[in-house]
N, C-alpha and C positions, 0 to 999 in steps of 0.2 A: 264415530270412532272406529266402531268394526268396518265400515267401507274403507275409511282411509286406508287400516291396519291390511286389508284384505289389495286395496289399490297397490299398495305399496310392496306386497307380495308378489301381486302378477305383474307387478311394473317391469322387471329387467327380462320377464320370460316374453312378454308382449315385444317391448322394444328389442329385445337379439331376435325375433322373431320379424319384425319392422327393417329390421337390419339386413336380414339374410332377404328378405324381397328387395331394398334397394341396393345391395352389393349385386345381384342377379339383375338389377332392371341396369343398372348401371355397367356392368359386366359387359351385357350384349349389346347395352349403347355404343358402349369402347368399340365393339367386337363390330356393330354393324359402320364403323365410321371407319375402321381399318379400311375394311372389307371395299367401300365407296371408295375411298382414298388410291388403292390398289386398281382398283378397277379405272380410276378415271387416270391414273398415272399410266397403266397399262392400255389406254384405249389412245393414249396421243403419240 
């Protein structure tokens, strides 16, 4: 009961936490496919 009580506590700090690494990994995914996108439109 106290694990649960204590899971259940650090659940939404872990997960915004889970969150904020994949908005960032996802971010620079966007960011690095722009990036290719531009470059292969500007190299033709």
């Amino acid at each position: 009961m106290g694990f649960l009580y204590q899971a259940a506590r650090m659940g939404p700090r872990v997960l915004g936490l889970a969150g904020k690494v994949m908005d960032l990994l996802l971010g620079s995914y966007l960011l690095l496919g722009d990036y290719l996108l531009l470059r292969g439109l500007g190299g033709k």
